[in-house]
C-alpha positions as CSV (number, residue, x, y, z in Angstrom):
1,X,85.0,136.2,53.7
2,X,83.9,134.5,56.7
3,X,81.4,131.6,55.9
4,X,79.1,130.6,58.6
5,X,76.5,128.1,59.5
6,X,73.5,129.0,61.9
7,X,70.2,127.4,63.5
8,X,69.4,124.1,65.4
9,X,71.5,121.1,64.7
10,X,70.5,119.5,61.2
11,X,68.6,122.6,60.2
12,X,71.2,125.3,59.5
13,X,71.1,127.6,57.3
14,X,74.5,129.3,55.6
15,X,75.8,132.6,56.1
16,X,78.4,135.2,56.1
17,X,79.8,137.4,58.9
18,X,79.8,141.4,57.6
19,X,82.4,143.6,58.4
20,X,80.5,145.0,61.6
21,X,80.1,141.6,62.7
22,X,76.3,141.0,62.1
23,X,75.3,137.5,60.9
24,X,74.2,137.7,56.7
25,X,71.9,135.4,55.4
26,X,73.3,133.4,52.4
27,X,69.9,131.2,51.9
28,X,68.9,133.2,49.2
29,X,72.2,132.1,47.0
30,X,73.0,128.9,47.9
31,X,71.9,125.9,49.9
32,X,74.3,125.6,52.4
33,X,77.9,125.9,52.7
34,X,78.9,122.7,50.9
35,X,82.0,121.5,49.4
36,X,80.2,122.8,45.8
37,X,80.4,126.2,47.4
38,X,84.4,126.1,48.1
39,X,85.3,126.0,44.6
40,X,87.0,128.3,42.7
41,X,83.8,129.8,41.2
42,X,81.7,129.3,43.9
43,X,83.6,131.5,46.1
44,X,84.1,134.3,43.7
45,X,80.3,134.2,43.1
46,X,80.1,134.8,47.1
47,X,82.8,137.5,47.0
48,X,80.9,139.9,44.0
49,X,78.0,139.6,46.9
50,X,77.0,142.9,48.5
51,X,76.8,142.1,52.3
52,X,75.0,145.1,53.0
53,X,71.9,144.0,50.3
54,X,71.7,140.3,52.3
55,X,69.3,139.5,55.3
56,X,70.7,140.4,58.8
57,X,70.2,137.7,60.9
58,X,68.3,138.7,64.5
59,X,69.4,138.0,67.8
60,X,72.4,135.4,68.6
61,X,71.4,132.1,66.8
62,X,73.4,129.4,67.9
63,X,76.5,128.4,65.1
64,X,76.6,125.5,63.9
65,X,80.3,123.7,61.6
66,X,81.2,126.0,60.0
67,X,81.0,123.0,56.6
68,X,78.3,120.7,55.8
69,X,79.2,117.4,54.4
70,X,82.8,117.3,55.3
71,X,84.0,114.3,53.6
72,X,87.1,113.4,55.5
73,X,88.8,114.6,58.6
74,X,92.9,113.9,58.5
75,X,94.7,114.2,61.5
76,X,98.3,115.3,61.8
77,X,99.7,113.7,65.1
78,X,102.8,115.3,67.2
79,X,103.3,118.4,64.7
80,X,104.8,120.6,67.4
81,X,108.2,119.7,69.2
82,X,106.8,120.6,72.1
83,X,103.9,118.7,72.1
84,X,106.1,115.2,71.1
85,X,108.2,116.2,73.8
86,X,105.1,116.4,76.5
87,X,104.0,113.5,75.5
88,X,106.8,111.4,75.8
89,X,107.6,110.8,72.0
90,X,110.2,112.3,69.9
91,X,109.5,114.8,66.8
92,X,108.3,112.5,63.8
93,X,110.5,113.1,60.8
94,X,107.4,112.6,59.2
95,X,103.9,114.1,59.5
96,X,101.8,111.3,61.2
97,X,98.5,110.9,59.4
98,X,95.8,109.8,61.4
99,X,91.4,109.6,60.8
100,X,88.7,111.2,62.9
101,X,84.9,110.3,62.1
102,X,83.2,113.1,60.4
103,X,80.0,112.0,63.0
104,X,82.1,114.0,66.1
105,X,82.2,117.2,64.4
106,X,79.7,119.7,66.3
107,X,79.3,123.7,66.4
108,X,82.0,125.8,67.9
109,X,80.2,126.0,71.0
110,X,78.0,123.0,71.3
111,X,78.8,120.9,74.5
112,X,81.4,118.0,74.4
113,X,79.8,115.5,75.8
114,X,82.1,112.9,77.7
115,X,82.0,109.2,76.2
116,X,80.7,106.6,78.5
117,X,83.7,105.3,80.6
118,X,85.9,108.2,79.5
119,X,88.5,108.3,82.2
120,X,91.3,110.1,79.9
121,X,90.0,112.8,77.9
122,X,91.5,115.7,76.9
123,X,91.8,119.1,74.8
124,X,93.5,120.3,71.7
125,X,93.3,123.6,69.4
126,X,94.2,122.9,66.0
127,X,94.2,125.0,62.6
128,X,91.5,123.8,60.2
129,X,92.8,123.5,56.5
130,X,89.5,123.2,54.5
131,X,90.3,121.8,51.2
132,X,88.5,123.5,48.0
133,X,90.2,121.7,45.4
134,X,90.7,118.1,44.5
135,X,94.3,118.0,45.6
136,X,96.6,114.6,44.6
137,X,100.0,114.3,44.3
138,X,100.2,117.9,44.5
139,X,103.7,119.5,45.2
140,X,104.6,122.2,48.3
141,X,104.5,124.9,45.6
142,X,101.0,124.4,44.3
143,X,99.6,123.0,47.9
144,X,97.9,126.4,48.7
145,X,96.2,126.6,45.7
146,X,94.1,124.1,46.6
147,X,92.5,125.4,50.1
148,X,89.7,127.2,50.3
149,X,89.9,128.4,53.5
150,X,90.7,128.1,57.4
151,X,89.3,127.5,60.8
152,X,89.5,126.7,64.3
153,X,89.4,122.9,65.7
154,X,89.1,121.2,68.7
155,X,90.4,118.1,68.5
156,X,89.0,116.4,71.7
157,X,91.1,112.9,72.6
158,X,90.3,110.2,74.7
159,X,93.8,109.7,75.6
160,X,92.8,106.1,77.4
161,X,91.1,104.9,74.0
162,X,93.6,106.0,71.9
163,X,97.1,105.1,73.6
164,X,96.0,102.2,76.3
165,X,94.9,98.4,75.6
166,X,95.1,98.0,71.9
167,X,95.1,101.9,71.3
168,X,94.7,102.9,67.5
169,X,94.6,106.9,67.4
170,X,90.7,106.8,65.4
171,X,88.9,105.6,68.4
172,X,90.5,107.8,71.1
173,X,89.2,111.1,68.9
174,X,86.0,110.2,66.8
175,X,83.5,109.9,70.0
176,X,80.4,112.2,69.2
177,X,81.6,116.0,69.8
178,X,85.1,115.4,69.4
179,X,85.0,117.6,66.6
180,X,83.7,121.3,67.1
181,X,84.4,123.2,64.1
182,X,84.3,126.9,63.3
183,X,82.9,129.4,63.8
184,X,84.0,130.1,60.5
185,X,85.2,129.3,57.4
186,X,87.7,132.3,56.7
187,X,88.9,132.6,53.3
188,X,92.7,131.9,52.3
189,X,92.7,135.3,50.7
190,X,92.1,136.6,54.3
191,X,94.8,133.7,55.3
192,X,97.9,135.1,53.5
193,X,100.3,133.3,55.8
194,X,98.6,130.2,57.8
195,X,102.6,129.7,59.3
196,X,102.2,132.7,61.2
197,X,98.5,132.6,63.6
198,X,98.8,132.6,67.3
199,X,97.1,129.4,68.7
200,X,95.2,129.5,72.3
201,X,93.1,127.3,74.9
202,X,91.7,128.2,78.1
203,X,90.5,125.7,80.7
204,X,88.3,127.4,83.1
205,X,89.6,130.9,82.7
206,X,93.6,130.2,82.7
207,X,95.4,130.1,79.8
208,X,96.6,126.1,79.1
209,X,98.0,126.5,75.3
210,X,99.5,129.7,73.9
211,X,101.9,129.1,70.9
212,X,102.3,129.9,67.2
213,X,101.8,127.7,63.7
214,X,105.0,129.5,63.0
215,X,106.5,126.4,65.4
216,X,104.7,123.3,63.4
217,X,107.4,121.0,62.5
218,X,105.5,120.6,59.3
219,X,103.7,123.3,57.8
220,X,100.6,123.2,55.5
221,X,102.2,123.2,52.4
222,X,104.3,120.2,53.3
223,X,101.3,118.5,55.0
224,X,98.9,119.2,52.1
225,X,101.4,117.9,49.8
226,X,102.5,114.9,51.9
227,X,98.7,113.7,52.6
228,X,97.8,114.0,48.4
229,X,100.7,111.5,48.2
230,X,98.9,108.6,50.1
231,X,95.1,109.7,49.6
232,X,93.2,112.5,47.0
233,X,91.6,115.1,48.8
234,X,88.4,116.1,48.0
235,X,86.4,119.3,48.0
236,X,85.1,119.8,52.0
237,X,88.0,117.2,53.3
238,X,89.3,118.9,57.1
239,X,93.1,119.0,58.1
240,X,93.4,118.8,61.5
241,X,96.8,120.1,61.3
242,X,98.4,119.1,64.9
243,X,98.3,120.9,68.5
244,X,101.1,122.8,70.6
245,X,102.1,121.7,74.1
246,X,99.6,122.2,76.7
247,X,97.4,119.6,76.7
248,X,96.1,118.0,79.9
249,X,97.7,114.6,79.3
250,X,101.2,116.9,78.8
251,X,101.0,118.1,82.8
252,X,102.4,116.9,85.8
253,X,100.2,115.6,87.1
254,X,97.8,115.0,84.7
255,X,94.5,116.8,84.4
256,X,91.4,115.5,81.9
257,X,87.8,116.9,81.2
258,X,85.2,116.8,83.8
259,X,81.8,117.7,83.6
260,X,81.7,121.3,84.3
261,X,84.6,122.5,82.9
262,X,84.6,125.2,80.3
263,X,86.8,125.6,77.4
264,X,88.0,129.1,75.5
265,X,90.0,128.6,72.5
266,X,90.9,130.5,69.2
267,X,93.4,130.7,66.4
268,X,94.4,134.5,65.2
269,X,91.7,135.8,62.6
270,X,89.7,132.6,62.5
271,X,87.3,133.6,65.5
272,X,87.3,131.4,68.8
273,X,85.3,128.8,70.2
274,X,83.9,127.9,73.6
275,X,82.7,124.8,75.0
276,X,81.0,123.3,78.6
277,X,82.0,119.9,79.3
278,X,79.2,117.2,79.9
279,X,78.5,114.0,81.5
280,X,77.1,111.3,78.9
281,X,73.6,110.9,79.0
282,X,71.8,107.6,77.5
């Protein structure tokens, strides 16, 4: 299945995408697409649903995250060798666990607005791991048992806040739209094989990041596993599992968000995302 969110910000209302690609109201079953909803049973109660028998959603409503009431987002820092390498680190030989305030996630195509004094910021397309089940001290084996599903994340970085002065990696990525999520929530049983998606960005119509999760140092098994060591994850909790090289603070020279620019971006079966950069407004 592919779980959606649609309507104005704060107001959405949950829903599926059908086969033909026509938006499904889920209002009549269930509140919203909650971490209640990822469970076990509450996704097999969605699956017996006939798409065909739900509302169909009018027009082009704007999506909103694809999850309300995400509990956690955990960042995995430098999980492609090519990415370390661009940004002048070597691999970890461990994942690198960072947080992200769950106040920048945002629709899939909702403006990222630029923080005031941002001088440094910059893109990233991640795979989403959307937990489903309370996962601690789980092993690699059993780690995909406990995922409901996958999406696509942009995890904007200001690169100035997060590596210069005092650093500290939570306030270079938690500024208000840093987080657009969606525009699903696919499934793992559409997910088979989360080690294989190709992974893309676009800045202004050129392609900027084109790679595989086939090429993550550490996969989702391992980083599931590793993370339930150190913290439990809950029902609705994000993995922001690491970006490939690409990213504008990777280049020679440099190149960072300005107001205008437009991002495209997508990870293989998850649906894509696209955003207009904006000045901060007071």
């Amino acid at each position: 299945m592919k779980l959606l969110r649609y309507g104005r910000p704060g107001k959405e209302k949950p829903g599926l995408l059908d086969r033909d690609g026509a938006i499904r109201d889920l209002s009549g079953k269930v509140d919203d697409i909650t971490p209640t909803v990822l469970s076990p049973a509450g996704l097999a109660k969605l699956a017996r649903l006939n798409p065909a028998r739900l509302p169909k959603v009018s027009g082009r409503p704007r999506l909103g995250p694809c999850l309300a009431s995400v509990g956690k987002i955990v960042g995995i820092g430098l999980n492609y060798r090519d990415h370390a390498l661009e940004s002048g680190a070597r691999p970890p030989k461990e994942p690198i666990i960072f947080m992200k305030a769950t106040t920048s996630i945002i629709g899939p195509n909702d403006p990222i607005v630029l923080p005031k004094g941002s001088k440094k910021t910059d893109w990233e397309v991640e795979l989403g791991v959307v937990i489903g089940t309370r996962a601690r001290y789980v092993t690699q084996k059993a780690a995909l048992d406990h995922v409901a599903g996958y999406c696509v994340f942009n995890d904007i970085s200001e690169r100035s806040y997060q590596l210069e002065g005092t650093g500290q990696w939570v306030k270079g990525k938690s500024a208000d739209s840093f987080g657009p999520i969606g525009p699903y929530l696919v499934t793992a049983d559409e997910v088979p094989n989360p080690q294989a998606l190709e992974i893309w960005l676009d800045l202004n119509g050129e392609r900027a990041q084109d790679s595989s999760t086939k090429l993550m140092l550490f996969g989702v098994k391992k980083l599931i596993s590793f993370a339930s060591r150190f913290m439990t994850l809950e029902p609705g909790d994000v993995i922001a599992t690491g970006t490939p090289a690409g990213v504008g603070m990777g280049r020679r020279p440099q190149r960072f968000l300005k107001a205008g620019d437009k991002l495209r971006l997508g990870v293989e079966g998850l649906g894509e995302q696209r955003q207009k950069v904006v000045s901060f407004r007071p």
